[in-house]
C-alpha positions, 0 to 999 in steps of 0.5 A, a space after each residue: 773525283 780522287 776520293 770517288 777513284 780511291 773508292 772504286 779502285 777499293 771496290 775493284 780490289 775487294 771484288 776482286 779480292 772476294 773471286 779470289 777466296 771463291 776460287 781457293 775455296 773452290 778449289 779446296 773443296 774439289 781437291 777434297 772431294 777428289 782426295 777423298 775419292 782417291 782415298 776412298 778408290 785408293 783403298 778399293 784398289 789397293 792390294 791385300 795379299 794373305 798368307 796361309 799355312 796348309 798342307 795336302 788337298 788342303 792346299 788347292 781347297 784354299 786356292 780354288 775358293 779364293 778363285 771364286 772370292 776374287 769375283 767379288 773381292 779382286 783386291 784380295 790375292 792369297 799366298 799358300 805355304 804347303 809346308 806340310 802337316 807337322 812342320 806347320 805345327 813345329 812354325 806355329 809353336 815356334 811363331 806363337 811362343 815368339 809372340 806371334 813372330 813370322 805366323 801367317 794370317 792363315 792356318 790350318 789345325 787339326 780338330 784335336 790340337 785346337 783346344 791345346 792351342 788356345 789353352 797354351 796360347 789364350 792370346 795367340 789366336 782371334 776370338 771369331 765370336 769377337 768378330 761376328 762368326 757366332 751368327 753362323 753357329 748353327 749352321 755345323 754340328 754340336 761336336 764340331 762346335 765343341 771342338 772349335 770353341 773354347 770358354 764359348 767363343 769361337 777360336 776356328 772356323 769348321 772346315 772338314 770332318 770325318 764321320 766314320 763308316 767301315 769301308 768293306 769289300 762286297 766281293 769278299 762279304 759275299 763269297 763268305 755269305 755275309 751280309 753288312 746289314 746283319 752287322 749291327 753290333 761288335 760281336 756281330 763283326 767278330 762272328 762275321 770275320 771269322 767266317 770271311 776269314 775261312 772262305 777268303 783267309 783276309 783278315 776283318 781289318 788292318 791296325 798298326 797294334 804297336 803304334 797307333 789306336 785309331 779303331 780304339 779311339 772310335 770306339 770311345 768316341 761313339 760311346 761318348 767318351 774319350 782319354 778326357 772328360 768334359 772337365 779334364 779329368 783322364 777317363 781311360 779307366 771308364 768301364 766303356 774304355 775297358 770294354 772297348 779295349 776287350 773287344 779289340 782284343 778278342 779281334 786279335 786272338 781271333 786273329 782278325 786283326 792285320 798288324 801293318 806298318 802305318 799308314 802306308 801298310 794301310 793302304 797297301 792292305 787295301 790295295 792287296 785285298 788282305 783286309 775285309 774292311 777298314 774302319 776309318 773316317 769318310 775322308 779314306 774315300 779318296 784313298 781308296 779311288 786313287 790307290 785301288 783302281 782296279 777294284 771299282 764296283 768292288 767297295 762298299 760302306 757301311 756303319 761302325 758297329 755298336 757295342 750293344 743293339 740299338 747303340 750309337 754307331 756315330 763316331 769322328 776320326 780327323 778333320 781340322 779347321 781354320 785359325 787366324 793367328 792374333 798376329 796378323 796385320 790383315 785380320 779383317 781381310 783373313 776373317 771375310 775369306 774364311 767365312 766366305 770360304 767355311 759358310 758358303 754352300 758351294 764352296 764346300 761342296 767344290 772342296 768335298 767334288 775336287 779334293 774329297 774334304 768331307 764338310 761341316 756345313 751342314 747346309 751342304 748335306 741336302 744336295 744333290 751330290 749327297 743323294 746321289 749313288 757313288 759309281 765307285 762304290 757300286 751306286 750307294 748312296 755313300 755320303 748320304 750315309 756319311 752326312 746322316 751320322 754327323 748329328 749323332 757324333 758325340 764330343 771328343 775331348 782333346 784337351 792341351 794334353 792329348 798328344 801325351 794321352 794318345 801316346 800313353 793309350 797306344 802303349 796299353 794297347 801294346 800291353 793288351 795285345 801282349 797279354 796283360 789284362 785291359 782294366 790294368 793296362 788302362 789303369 796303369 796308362 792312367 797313372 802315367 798320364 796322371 804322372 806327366 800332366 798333374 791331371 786327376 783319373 776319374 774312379 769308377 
C-alpha cells in the first residue's frame, strides 16, 4: 500500500508537473505572438518625422503631397526648412563636406548643380537606381534624365522644369501689326521688334547685358550646345555659340534690348509694359498673374525663335529635383514620399494648379488642365504649348564647373555689348575658364 501511495503520489506530481510545462509553454507562445504583434503593430505606429530643405513655392508643393501621402502613410509626418535657395546651398556644402554632418533627408537642388554635386561629393548622396527608381525612367523626358543622372544611375528624382516660350503682349504685337505666327526665326524677332518699337517705343525684351546671359543660354540650349560638351570639355568657341552671341548683339545696336537690373528690373518691365516680350521659361507664368494684374487678356506665348527655318525652337531655362543625402537615417521612408510625391500624376498636377511647378512627368501633359485655354492669357492653350516642347529640349551640360562658366560667359557678353568682337570675347572667356578649371576647349 506504501509503494501503490508513493506510486500515485509520483504520478500525481508528474501530471501535475507536465500542466505546469503546458501552461509556461502557453504562455510563452502567447507572450510571443503577442510581443510580436506589438512589435510589428509598434513599427506601424511608430512615428517618422523627415526633414527637408526647400524654398519659395517649393515649400507648400512638399507640404501639400504629404497631406495627401499621410492617407495611406500616417506614421509619416514631414518638417519643411524654407531656409532659402542659396543658403540651402551654403548648409548642403558645408553639411556635405562634413560627412553629412547636420543634412536633411530631404533637399531640393536646382537642375544645374546636380552633376556638380555628385561629381564633388560621389558619396554624399543615394544612388535612387540602387533603391529601385530606374523602373520610372520612362515616365520624364531624356534631358531631364540627363540632368538627374550620373554614370547612369539616378541621383534626383525629376521634379519641375522650364520649357522656354516667349511670353509677348498681344496689345503691343497688334498696334505695331505684328503677328507671333510670322516669327519663326531670330531675324524674323529682329525685323518684327524694330517695327513695335516705332509704333509702341517698347523695347523687344529686358536683359540685365552685365550681369546675367539667360536669353544666351537659351540660345545654346535649343541649338544643343552649351559652355560644356557632352564630355567636359569648354565649348564656348562652337561656331553656334558665336552665332548666338552676334545675334544678340545686333538686338542691342537695334536697341531692342532694355538693360534692367535683375530680376526685379524684370519684373518691373513687366509690369510697365516697356518690354514687348520676355523669353523666360514656363514657370515666369505666375509672376506675370501676380505682379501684373492689370494687364489680363492682355498676354499671350508663343515659341522661341529659330536661328534658321525649320530649326529647334526647344530650349529649358531652371527647373530642380529632389536629392536624399546619403546621411539620412530615414532613407527608405525619404525614397517612398519622393516617388510618391514625383511619379504620381495628381500630385504634379495639384503643384503645377496651386504653385505653378511646371512638371516632368510626362503622364501629367495629357490632362484636362493641359488642353484647356488659360483665361489669363486670353484663352491659349499655354501649357499645351509648354508640354509640347519638352521632348524636343536638348541637354544642357552643366558639369561641377558651371558656376565658373557662367561667370565667365556674362563677362563675354559685357565684352560683346561693349564693342569687342563675339568669336574673340568667347575665345578669350574660353581661355579664362581653361585657366580656372584645367578643362580642355574644344577647336573648330
Amino acid at each position: 500500500m506504501t509503494n501503490l501511495g508513493g506510486g500515485d503520489k509520483v504520478r500525481k506530481y508528474w501530471k501535475l508537473f507536465m500542466l505546469t510545462v503546458v501552461s509556461v509553454l502557453f504562455m510563452v507562445a502567447c507572450s510571443n505572438n503577442n510581443s510580436a504583434s506589438s512589435n510589428k503593430e509598434g513599427k506601424s505606429r511608430e512615428k517618422v518625422t523627415l526633414t527637408a530643405w526647400a524654398w519659395n513655392v517649393n515649400v507648400g508643393a512638399l507640404n501639400e503631397a504629404m497631406k495627401e501621402y499621410q492617407k495611406r502613410h500616417p506614421n509619416v509626418e514631414l518638417k519643411v526648412e524654407d531656409i532659402g535657395r542659396l543658403d540651402v546651398y551654403d548648409k548642403l556644402s558645408t553639411g556635405l563636406a562634413a560627412g553629412g554632418k547636420g543634412l536633411p533627408d530631404i533637399v531640393l537642388v536646382e537642375d544645374d548643380r546636380i552633376h556638380g554635386y555628385v561629381e564633388a561629393f560621389p558619396k554624399g548622396f543615394l544612388n535612387l537606381s540602387e533603391k529601385g527608381f530606374d523602373k520610372h525612367a520612362n515616365l520624364f523626358p531624356q534631358f531631364k534624365k540627363d540632368l538627374t543622372t550620373v554614370k547612369g544611375n539616378f541621383y534626383a528624382m525629376p521634379f519641375d522644369a522650364g520649357p522656354v516660350g516667349m511670353f509677348y503682349r498681344k496689345d503691343l504685337f497688334d498696334k505695331a501689326g505684328v503677328k507671333p505666327e510670322a516669327i519663326q526665326t531670330w531675324d524674323d524677332f529682329l525685323e518684327a521688334g524694330k517695327k513695335i518699337k516705332e509704333a509702341t517705343g517698347t523695347y523687344a525684351m529686358p536683359l540685365d547685358k552685365f550681369k546675367d546671359d539667360p536669353i544666351f543660354r537659351m540660345m545654346l540650349n535649343q541649338q544643343g550646345i552649351y559652355y560644356f560638351d557632352k564630355n567636359g570639355n569648354i565649348d564656348l568657341t562652337n561656331p553656334k555659340a558665336v552665332r548666338a552671341m552676334e545675334m544678340l548683339k545686333k538686338f542691342d545696336d537695334a536697341k531692342l534690348i532694355k538693360n534692367v537690373d535683375g530680376w526685379n528690373g524684370v519684373v518691373s518691365a513687366t509690369v510697365d509694359g516697356s518690354v514687348a516680350t520676355i523669353p523666360f521659361g514656363a514657370w515666369y507664368y505666375g509672376t506675370i498673374i501676380d505682379q501684373a494684374k492689370d494687364t489680363k487678356g492682355k498676354w499671350g506665348v508663343f515659341l522661341l525663335p529659330a536661328f534658321e527655318k525649320g530649326g529647334n525652337r526647344a530650349a529649358n531655362l531652371g527647373g530642380s529635383s529632389w536629392m536624399i543625402p546619403a546621411s539620412s537615417k530615414h532613407a527608405d521612408e525619404a525614397y517612398k514620399f519622393l516617388e510618391f510625391f514625383t511619379t504620381t500624376k495628381d500630385i504634379q498636377l495639384m503643384t503645377m494648379e496651386k504653385y505653378g511647378l511646371f512638371p516632368s512627368l510626362s503622364s501629367a501633359y495629357d490632362s484636362e488642365l493641359f488642353k484647356s485655354g488659360v483665361e489669363f492669357f486670353g484663352g491659349q492653350k499655354i501649357w499645351e504649348l509648354f508640354a509640347n516642347e519638352m521632348k524636343d529640349i536638348p541637354t544642357a551640360y552643366y558639369t561641377n564647373d558651371y558656376s565658373i562658366a557662367l561667370d565667365e560667359a556674362i563677362k563675354a557678353q559685357a565684352d560683346v555689348f561693349n564693342g569687342k568682337d563675339a568669336t574673340k570675347a568667347l575665345k578669350e572667356a574660353a581661355k579664362r575658364i581653361k585657366d580656372r578649371t584645367k578643362r580642355e576647349i574644344n577647336t573648330y
